[in-house]
N, C-alpha and C positions, 0 to 999 in steps of 0.2 A: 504494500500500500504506500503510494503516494506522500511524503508530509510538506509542509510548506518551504521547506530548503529544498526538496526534491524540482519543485516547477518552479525555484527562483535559479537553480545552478541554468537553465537552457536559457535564462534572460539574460545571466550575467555574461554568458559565453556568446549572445546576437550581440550586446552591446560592449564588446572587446571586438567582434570583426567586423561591426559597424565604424567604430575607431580605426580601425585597421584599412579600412576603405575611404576612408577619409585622406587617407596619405596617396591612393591608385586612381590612374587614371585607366580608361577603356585599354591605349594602345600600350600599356604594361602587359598585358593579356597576348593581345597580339604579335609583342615578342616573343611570349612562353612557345605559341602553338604555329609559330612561322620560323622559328627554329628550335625545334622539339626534341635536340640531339639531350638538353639540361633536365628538361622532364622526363622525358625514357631511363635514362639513368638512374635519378632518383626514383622511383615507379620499379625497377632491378633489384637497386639496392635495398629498399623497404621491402620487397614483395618476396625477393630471394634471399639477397646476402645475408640479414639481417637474423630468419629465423634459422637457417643454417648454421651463423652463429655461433645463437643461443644453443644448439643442439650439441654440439663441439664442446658448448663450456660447459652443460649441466650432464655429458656424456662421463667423463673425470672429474666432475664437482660431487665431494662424498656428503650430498646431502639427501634428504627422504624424496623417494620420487615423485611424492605431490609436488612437493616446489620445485621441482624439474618440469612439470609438465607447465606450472605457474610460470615459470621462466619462458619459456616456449611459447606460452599466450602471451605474455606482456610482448613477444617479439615481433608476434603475429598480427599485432592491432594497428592500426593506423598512427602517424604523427595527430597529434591534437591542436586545440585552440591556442597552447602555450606554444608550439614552434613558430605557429604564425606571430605571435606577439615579442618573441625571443628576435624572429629574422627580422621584424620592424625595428626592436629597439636598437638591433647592431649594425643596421641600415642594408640587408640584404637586401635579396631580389623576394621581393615581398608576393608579387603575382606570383609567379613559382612554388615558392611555399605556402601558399593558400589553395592553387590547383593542383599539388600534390600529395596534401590534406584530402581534397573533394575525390579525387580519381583513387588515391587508396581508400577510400571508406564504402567506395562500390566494390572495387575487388577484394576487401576481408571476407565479403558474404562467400568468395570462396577457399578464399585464401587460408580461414583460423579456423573451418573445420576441416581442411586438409592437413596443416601443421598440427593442430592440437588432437584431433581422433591418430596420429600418427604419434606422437609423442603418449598420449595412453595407451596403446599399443605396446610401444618400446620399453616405457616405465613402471605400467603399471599393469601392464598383461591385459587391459581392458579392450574389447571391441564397441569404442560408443560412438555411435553417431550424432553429430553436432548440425543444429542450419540455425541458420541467422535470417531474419525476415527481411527481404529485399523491399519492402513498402515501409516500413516502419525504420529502416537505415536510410530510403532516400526522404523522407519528411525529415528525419533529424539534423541531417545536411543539408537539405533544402533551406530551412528555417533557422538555424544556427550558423550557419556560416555562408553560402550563397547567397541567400539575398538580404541579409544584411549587409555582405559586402559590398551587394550590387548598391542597395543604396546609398552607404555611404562614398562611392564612387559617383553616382547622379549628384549629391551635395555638390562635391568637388571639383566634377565638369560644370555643375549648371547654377555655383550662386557664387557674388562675389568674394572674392578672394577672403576680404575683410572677416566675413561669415564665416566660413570657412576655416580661418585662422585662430576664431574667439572656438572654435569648436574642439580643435588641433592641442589650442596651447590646455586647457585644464586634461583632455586628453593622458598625456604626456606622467599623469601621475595617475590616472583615474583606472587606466588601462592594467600597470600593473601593481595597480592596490585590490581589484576587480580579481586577477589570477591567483593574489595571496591568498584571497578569502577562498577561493575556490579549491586550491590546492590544503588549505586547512580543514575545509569541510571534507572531505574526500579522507581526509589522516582520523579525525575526531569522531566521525559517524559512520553506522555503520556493526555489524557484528563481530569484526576483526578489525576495526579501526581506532579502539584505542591506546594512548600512549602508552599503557603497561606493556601490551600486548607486541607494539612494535619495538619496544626496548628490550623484549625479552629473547626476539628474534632477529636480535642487531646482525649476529654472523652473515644474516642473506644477505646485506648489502654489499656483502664482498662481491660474488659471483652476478648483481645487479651492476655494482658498477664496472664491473670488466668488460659485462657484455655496454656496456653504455660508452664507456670510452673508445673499444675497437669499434663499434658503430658506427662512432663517428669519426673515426680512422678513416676507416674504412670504405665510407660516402665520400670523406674529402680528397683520397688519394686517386680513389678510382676517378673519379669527376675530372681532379688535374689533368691525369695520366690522357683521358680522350680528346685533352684540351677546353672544355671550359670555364670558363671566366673565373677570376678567385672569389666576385662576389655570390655566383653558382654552388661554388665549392664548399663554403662553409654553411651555405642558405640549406643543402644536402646534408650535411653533418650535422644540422641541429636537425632538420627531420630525419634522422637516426638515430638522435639521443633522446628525442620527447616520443612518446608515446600516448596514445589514450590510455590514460590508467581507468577512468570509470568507464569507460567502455567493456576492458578487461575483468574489473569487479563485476561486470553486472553478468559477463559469461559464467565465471568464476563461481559466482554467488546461486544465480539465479537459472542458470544451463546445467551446470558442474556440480551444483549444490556441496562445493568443496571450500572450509574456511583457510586452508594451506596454502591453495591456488588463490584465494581469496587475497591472503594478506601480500604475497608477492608484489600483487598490484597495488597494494595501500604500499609497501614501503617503496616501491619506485616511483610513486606519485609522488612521497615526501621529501624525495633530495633529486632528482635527477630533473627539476627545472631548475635547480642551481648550480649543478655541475656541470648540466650539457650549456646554461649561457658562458659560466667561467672559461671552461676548454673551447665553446666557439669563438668570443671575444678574443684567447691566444692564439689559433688557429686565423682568425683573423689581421692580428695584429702583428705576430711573429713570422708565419708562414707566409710568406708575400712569392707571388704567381713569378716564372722563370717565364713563361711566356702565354701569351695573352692572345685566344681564337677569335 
């Protein structure tokens, strides 16, 4: 059931990509998909490299194989509303990371009952079959992130500047005060989300942040390596370090009816939107491109 934090987190998450379209205009877009070598890529990376992975590390990771298969989903999920808001504040390629948000959250519906009935298999000797509602995934992106962005992007083509600007500048703190609360709700609620619970279970964040870091290794070398752009390359690397963590809870919880799987996703919801901006921000600032497509 439903409670009043449940149908506030989908407002808060319209009015961050609302914000976030306030900074785009239409022909950011039309970069993404008139040269589409930066989206295929990332679209690889998230859809393959990623849960492959995780499957590598939690193969030789001596932990219980519920949180092995926990691992395996949190890999399997989509970037979130936080990379798009992460690639804004480090000045990425902002369209890109928003259409590679929307385009992974159609292909999980196949994608995380291929990985994850695959990794119960392997871990836990189970044969369960998993579906994700393909109507109920595209209203949540529809209305959560599409067209809030669309219109924040209409503001920005169609009112003065001035407008626009008074909208921009309180923005700029609102945005991520907006992701704090969201990512605290997410840690504090819930049947495995509280702080005893995830203090008690602090060792998973070893094997979480490993897969988080080679992530976004990962996303940024391959990206360099086909040649593009370094602002591509790191905009890849945070959508390999963010993942939808309540996306993953609610498989976990609600599919899986598994509190192990469960909490995987609560503790990589609680630090890995601060590890994946610190290591994109070096990545960006240190790592500077040898040559530019």
């Amino acid at each position: 059931m439903y409670n009043f934090a449940d149908l506030l987190m989908p407002i808060a998450i319209a009015i961050i990509m609302f914000g976030i379209g306030l900074t785009l205009k239409f022909k950011d877009f039309s970069r993404v998909f008139t040269h589409p070598k930066a989206i295929l890529t990332g679209l690889c990376c998230q859809l393959i490299l990623l849960p492959i992975l995780a499957f590598i590390i939690v193969y030789f990771w001596p932990i219980d194989p519920a949180y092995k298969v926990g691992i395996v989903l949190i890999a399997s999920v989509p970037g979130g509303t936080a990379s798009n808001l992460v690639t804004h504040m480090l000045k990425g390629r902002v369209a890109l990371s928003v259409s590679l948000t929307s385009f992974n959250s159609f292909a999980i519906i196949f994608t995380i009952p291929m990985f994850v009935s695959l990794a119960l298999l392997v871990f836990l000797g189970k044969d369960t079959e998993i579906s994700l509602s393909f109507s109920d995934t595209f209203n949540d992106i529809l209305f959560t992130v599409v067209l809030p962005v669309i219109a924040g992007i209409l503001v920005n083509e169609y009112t003065p500047d001035k407008f626009t600007d008074k909208l921009r500048q309180p923005s700029r703190i609102i945005l991520p005060l907006l992701l704090i609360a969201i990512v605290a709700y997410a840690m504090f609620s819930g049947n495995g989300g509280n702080a005893k619970t995830i203090l008690a279970d602090y060792h998973l964040v070893f094997p979480l942040l490993l897969l988080n870091i080679l992530g976004m290794l990962g996303g940024f070398y391959i990206s360099r390596m086909l040649g593009i752009k370094h602002s591509g390359n790191f905009t890849i690397a945070i959508e390999m370090g963010l993942q939808n963590s309540a996306l993953a809870i609610f498989v976990a919880s609600q599919i899986l009816e598994n509190d192990e799987m469960e909490m995987i996703a609560v503790l990589y919801g609680t630090f890995s939107f601060f590890t994946t901006f610190l290591f994109a921000w070096m990545l960006k600032k240190y790592f500077k491109p040898k040559r530019v497509s």
